[in-house]
DRENKE-874738 format. One record per residue (C-alpha): x, y, z. Coordinates in nm, 4 decimals, padded with zeros to 6 digits. Layout:
# DRENKE-874738
      east     north        up
         X         Y         Z
...
***
This chain:
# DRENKE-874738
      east     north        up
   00.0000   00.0000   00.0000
   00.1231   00.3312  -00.0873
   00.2025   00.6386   00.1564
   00.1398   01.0213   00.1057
   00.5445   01.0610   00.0975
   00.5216   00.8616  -00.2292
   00.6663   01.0312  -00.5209
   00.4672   01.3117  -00.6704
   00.7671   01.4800  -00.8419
   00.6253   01.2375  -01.2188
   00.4126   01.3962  -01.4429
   00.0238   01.3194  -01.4233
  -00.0405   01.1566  -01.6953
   00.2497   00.8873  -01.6055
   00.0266   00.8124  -01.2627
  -00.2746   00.5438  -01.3206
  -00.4920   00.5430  -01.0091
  -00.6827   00.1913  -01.0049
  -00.9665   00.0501  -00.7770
  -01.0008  -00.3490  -00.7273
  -01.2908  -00.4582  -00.7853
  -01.3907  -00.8706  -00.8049
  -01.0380  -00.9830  -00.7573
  -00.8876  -00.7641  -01.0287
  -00.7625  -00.3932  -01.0966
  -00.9438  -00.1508  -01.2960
  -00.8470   00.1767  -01.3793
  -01.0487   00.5199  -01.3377
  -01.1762   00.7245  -01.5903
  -00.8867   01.0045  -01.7109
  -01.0900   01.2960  -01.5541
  -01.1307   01.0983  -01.2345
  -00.7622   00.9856  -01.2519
  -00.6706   01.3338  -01.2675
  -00.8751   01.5060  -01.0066
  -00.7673   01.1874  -00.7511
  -00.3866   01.2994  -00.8808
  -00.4592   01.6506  -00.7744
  -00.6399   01.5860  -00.4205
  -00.3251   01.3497  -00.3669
  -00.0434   01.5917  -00.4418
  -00.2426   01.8705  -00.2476
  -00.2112   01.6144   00.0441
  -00.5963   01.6182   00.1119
  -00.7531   01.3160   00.3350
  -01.0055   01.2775   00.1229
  -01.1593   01.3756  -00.2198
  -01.5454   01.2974  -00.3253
  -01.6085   01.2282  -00.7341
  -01.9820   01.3316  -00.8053
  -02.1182   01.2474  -01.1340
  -02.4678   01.2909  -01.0297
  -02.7459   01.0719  -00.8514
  -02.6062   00.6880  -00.7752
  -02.2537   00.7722  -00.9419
  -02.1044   00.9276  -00.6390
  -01.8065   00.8224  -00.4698
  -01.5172   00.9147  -00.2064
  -01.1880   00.8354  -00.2495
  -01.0250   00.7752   00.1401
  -00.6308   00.8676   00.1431
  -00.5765   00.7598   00.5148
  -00.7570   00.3903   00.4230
  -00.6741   00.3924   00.0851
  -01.0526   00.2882  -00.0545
  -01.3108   00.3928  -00.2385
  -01.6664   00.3999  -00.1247
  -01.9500   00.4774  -00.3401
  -02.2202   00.6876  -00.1823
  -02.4932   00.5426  -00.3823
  -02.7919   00.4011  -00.2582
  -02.5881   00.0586  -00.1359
  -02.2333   00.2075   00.0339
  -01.9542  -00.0335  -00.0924
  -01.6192   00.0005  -00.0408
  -01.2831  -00.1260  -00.2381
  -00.8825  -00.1095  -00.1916
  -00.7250   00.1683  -00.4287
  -00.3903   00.1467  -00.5266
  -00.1698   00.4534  -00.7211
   00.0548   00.3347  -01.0231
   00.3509   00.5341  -01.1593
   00.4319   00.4512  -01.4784
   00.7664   00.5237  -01.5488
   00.9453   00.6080  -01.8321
   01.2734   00.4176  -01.9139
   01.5171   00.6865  -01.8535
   01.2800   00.7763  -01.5162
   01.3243   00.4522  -01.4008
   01.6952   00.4092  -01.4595
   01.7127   00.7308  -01.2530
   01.5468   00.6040  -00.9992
   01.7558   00.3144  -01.0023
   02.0568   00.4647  -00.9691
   01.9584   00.7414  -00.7023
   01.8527   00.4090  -00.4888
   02.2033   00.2712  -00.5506
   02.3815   00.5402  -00.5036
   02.2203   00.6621  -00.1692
   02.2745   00.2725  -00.0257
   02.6211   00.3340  -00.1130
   02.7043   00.6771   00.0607
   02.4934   00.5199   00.3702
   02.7566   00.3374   00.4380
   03.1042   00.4936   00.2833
   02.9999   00.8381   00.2192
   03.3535   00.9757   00.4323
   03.5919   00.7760   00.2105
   03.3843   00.8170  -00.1203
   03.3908   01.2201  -00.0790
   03.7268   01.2048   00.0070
   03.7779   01.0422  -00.3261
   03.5824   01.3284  -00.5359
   03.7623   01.6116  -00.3162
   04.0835   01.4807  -00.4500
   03.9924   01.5847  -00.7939
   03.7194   01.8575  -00.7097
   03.7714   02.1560  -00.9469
   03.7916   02.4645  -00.6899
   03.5153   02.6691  -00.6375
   03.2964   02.5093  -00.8643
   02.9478   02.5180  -00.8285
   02.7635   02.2849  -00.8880
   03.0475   02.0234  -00.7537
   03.2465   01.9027  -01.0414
   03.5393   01.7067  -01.1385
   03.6997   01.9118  -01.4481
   03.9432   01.8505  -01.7012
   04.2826   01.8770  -01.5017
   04.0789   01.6535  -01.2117
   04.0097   01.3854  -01.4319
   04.3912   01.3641  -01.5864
   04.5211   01.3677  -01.2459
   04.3170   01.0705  -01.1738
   04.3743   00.8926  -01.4653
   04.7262   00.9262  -01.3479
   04.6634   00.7844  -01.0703
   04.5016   00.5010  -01.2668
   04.7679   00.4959  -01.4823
   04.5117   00.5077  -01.7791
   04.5579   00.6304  -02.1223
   04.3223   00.8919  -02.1880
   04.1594   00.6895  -02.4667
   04.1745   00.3373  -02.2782
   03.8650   00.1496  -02.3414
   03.8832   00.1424  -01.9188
   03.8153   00.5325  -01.9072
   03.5036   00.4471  -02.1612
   03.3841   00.2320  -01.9251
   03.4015   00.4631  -01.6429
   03.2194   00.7290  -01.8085
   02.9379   00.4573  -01.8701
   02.9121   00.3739  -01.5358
   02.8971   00.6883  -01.3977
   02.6268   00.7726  -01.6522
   02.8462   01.1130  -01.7678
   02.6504   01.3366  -01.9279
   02.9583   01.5679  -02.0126
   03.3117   01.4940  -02.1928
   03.5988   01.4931  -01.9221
   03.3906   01.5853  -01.6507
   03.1861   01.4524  -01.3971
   02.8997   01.6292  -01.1591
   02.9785   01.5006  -00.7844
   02.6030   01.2439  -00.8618
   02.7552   01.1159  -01.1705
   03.1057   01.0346  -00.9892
   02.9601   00.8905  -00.6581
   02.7047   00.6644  -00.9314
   03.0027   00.5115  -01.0434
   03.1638   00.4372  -00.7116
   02.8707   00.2725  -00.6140
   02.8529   00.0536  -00.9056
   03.1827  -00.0025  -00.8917
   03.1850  -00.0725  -00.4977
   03.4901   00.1224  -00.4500
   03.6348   00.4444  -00.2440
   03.9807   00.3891  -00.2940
   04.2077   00.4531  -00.6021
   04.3536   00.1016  -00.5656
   03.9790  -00.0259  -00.5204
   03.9103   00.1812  -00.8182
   04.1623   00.0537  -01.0598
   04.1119  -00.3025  -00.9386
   03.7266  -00.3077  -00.9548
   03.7290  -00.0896  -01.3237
   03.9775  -00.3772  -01.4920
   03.7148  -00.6617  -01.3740
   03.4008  -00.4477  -01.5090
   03.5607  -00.3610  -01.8229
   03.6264  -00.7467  -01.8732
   03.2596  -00.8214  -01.7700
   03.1429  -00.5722  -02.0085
   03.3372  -00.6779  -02.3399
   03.2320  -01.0664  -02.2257
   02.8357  -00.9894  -02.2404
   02.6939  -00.9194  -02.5838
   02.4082  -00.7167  -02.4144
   02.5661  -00.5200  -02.1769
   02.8687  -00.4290  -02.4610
   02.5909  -00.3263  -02.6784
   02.4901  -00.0977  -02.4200
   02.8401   00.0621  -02.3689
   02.8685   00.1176  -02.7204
   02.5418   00.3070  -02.7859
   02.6287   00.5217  -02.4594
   02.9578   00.6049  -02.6570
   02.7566   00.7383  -02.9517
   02.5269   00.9786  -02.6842
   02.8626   01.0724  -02.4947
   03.0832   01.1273  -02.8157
   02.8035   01.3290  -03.0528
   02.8524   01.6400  -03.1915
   02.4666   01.7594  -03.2498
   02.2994   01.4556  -03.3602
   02.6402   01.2566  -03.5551
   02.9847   01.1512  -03.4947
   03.2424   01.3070  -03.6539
   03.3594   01.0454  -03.8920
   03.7281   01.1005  -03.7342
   03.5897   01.0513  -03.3620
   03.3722   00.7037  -03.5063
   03.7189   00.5905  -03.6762
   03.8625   00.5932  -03.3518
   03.6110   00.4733  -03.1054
   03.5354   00.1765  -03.3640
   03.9009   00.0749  -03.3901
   03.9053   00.0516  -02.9685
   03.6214  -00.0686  -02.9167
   03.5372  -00.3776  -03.1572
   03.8381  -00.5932  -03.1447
   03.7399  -00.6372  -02.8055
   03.3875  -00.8580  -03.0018
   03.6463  -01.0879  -03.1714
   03.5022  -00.9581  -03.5015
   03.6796  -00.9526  -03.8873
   03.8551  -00.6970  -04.0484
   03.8365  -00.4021  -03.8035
   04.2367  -00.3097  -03.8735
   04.0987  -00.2999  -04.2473
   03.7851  -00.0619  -04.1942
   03.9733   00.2133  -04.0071
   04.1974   00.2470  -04.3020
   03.8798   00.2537  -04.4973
   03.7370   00.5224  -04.3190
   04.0720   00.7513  -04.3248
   04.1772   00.6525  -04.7100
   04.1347   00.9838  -04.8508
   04.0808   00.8401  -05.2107
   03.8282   00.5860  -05.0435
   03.6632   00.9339  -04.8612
   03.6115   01.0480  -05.2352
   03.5652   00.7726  -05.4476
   03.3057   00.5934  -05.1946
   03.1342   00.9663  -05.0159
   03.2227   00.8450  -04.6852
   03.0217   01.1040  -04.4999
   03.1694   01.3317  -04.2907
   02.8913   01.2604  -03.9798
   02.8006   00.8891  -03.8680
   02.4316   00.8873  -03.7779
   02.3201   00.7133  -03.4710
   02.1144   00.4529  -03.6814
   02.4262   00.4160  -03.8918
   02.6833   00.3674  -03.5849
   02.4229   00.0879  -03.4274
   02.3845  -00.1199  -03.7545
   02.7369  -00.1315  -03.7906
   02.7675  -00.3224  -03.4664
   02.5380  -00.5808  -03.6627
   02.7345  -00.6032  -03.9647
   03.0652  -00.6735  -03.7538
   02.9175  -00.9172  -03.5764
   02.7182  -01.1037  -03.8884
   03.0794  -01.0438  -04.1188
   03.2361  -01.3790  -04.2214
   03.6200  -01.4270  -04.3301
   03.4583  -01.4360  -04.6938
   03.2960  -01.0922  -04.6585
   02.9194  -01.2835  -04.6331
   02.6755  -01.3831  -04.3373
   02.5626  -00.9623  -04.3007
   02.1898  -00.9009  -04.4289
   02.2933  -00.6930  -04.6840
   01.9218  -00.5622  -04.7226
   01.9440  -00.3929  -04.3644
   02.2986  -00.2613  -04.3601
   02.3909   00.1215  -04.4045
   02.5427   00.1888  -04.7353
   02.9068   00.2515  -04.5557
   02.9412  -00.1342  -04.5109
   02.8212  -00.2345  -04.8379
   03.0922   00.0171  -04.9826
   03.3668  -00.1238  -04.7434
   03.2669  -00.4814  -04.8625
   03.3361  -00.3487  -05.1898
   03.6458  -00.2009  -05.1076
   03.7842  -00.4610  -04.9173
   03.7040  -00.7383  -05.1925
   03.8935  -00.5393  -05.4923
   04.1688  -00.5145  -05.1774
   04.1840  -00.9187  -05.1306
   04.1467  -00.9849  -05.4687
   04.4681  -00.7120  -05.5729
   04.6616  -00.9247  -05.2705
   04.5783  -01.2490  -05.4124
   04.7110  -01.1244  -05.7340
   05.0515  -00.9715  -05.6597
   05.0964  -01.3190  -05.4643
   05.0418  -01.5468  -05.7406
   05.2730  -01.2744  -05.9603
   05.5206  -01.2981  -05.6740
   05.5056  -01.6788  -05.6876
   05.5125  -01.7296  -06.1028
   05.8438  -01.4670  -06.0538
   06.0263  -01.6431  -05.8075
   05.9863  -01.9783  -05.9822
   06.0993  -01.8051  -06.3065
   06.4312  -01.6924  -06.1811
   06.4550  -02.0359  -06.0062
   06.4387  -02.2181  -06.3643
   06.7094  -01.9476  -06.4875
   06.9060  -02.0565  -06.2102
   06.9190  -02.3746  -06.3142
   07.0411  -02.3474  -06.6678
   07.3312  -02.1889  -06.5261
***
């Protein structure tokens, strides 16, 4: 049963006020719903619906029940659903997590963030200079795949910075207050994360939302993420589409566009992971146009190497006969 410190910060037309009624839950008209919502949130005991003679009806926040004020009083169990979004609900999530965490190492975890704290910052952040000096103490590259992963974790909203929420998210999730805690606890994650198809699919798509320029990638920024994140999948010919992608000539002669669209970036994931040794197994109906002109690239590629070896071959056995005769 619900309480009247229950969360009224969701918008009203997320909250589905419902009344049981022969052993099941129904749900009250939208006006009703909304003028229940409103008595709720004003923190009233009670609120009465009157739609005329017989259809009259009190809605009892202290006992949580309807009665109807008809001609036979009856009485039934309400209930108040919040229906939240995705992104509400991971939020919620996460504030659950990370309060559980501080409960119990909230000293050693803000001694952690006051390390890096950018002076006189408000609201509390970890800057640019905070978060080199603690990749330092890491000893992480800037662009290890471990710093990615960190990010994720922390759900960082902005590049080479993190609010003091964001930071203390990813402690918790990392159940660590220490840098050697840290370090240790990041390595093991970032192993997890490459190992689980899902969860990897996850950390890539959060790469796309923390990497963006507007809505794209900068083709430069893709190259780059691409090449450290995907030979982590075990995947074919990943060394072979960064050179792709930074060929000028291919740039030209294929239009390699300059942005990488979020549908784009997530079907490529597909195509690596469908791509055979013999450049088949993708559905070549559903891929973006940038890995049906790589395929094409890469073919005339194999088939030019497969041609300078036989022509390497035929010459070496040539001069072998002409060493002969001598």
């Amino acid at each position: 049963m619900a309480s009247m410190e229950a969360d009224i910060s969701v918008a009203i037309k997320l909250v589905e006020w419902q009344f049981k009624e022969s052993r099941s839950w129904k749900t009250f008209p939208p006006e009703d719903n909304r003028t229940i919502e409103d008595a709720y949130r004003a923190q009233r005991k009670a609120v009465i619906i009157d739609h005329g003679w017989n259809k009259r009806y009190s809605i009892d926040f202290q006992r949580w029940e309807l009665r109807s004020r008809g001609s036979y009083e009856r009485r039934f169990d309400i209930q108040r659903i919040v229906n939240l979004t995705p992104e509400q609900k991971k939020q919620k999530e996460n504030q659950e997590l990370r309060t559980d965490f501080l409960r119990k190492n909230k000293t050693n975890a803000l001694r952690l963030f006051t390390k890096y704290e950018a002076e006189g910052e408000e609201p509390r952040t970890i800057d640019t200079d905070g978060v080199l000096t603690m990749l330092e103490e890491l000893e992480l590259d800037p662009m290890a795949l471990e710093v990615l992963v960190f990010c994720f974790v922390c759900d960082a909203r902005n590049q080479a910075s993190f609010s003091i929420d964001e930071f203390f998210l990813g402690l918790a999730k990392l159940n660590a207050c220490t840098v050697d805690r840290l370090k240790s606890s990041l390595t093991r994650y970032t192993k997890q994360v490459t190992e689980d198809p899902d969860t990897f699919e996850q950390l890539y798509m959060y790469a796309f939302a923390y990497m963006r320029e507007g809505s794209n990638l900068s083709r430069e920024v893709a190259t780059a993420y691409w090449e450290l994140m995907l030979p982590t999948q075990r995947v074919l010919h990943v060394a072979e589409f960064g050179e792709f992608l930074q060929d000028e000539k291919c740039i030209k002669e294929y239009a390699i566009p300059r942005g990488i669209s979020k549908d784009v970036w997530r079907q490529m994931l597909s195509f690596f992971r469908e791509l055979k040794s013999d450049l088949t197994g993708y559905d070549t109906e559903c891929c973006p146009s940038l890995a049906d002109s790589f395929v094409e690239w890469l073919e005339g590629q194999l088939k030019n190497r497969k041609t300078t070896a036989i022509t390497s071959t035929s010459a070496g056995g040539d001069d072998d006969d002409r060493d002969g005769e001598w």
